[in-house]
N, C-alpha and C positions, 0 to 999 in steps of 0.2 A: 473559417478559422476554427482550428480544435479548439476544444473545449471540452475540460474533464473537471467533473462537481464530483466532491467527496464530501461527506456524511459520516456522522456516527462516532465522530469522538467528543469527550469530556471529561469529568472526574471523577475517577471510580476508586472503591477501596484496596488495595494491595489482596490479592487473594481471585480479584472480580475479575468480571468479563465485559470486554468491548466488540462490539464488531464493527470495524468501515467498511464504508461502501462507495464505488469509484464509479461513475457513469460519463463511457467518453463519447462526445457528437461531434458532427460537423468532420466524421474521416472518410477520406479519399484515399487512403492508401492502403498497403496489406499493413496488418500489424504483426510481429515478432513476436513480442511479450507485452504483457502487463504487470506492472506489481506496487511494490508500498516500500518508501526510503524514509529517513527519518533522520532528523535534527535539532544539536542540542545547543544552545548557544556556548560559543567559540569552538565548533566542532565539526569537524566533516558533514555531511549529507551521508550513511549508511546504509546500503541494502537492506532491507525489513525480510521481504520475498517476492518472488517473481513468478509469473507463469506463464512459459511459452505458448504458444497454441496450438498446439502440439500437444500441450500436456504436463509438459515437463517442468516440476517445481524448484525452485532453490529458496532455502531459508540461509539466514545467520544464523549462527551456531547457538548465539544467545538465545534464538526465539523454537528454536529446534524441539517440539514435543508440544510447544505452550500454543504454537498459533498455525493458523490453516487459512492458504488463499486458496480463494476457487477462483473462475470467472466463467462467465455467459459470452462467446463467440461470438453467439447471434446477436446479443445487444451492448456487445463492447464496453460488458460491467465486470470490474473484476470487485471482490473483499475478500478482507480481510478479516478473519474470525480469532480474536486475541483472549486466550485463557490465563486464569493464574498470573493474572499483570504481578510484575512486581515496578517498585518506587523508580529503579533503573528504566523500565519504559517509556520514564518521560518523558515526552519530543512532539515536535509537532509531525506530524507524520504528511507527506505529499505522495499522491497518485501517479505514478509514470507509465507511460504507452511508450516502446518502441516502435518505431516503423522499420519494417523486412527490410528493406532494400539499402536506403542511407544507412539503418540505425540511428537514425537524429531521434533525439528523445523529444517529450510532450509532458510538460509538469502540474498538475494542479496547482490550487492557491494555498495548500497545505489546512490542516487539522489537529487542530492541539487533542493531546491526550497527556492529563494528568492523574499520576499514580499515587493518591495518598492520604493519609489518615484524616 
């Protein structure tokens, strides 16, 4: 059974830095991408950013300058490295793994990240 543990959020002041971190086990398939969504209560689920394995990154526009995913292939971790939080950041933020083939997604148990004085 997959299984993705994410780390590395909490309270930080408006200005500060977080970094998550995503570690996924128990996969049998190729994976697509990995990346980071985020949610705010009564709100959609939002793309944070993603990284193919391939390489190839996508952020929202919001976080576009402020934050940088990498990931490790070989150990199926991807983070997330967040600057410059502002108060809007708040959410809990979930780890997602696509699988190549289906695209069926693979969600963590999600990570609050709160941005505030």
């Amino acid at each position: 059974q997959v299984q993705l543990v994410e780390s590395g959020g909490g309270l930080v002041q408006p200005g500060g830095s977080l970094r998550l971190s995503c570690a996924a086990s128990a996969i049998t398939f190729n994976i697509y991408a990995m990346g980071w969504y985020r949610q705010v209560p009564g709100k959609q689920r939002e793309l944070v950013a993603r990284i193919t394995k391939g390489g190839t990154t996508t952020y929202a526009d919001s976080v576009k300058g402020r934050f940088s995913i990498s990931s490790d292939n070989t150990k199926n971790t991807v983070d997330l490295q967040m600057n410059s939080l502002k108060p809007e950041d708040t959410a809990v933020y979930y780890c997602n793994v696509v699988e190549r083939f289906t695209r069926s997604d693979y969600w963590g148990q999600g990570t609050q990240v709160t941005v505030s004085t």
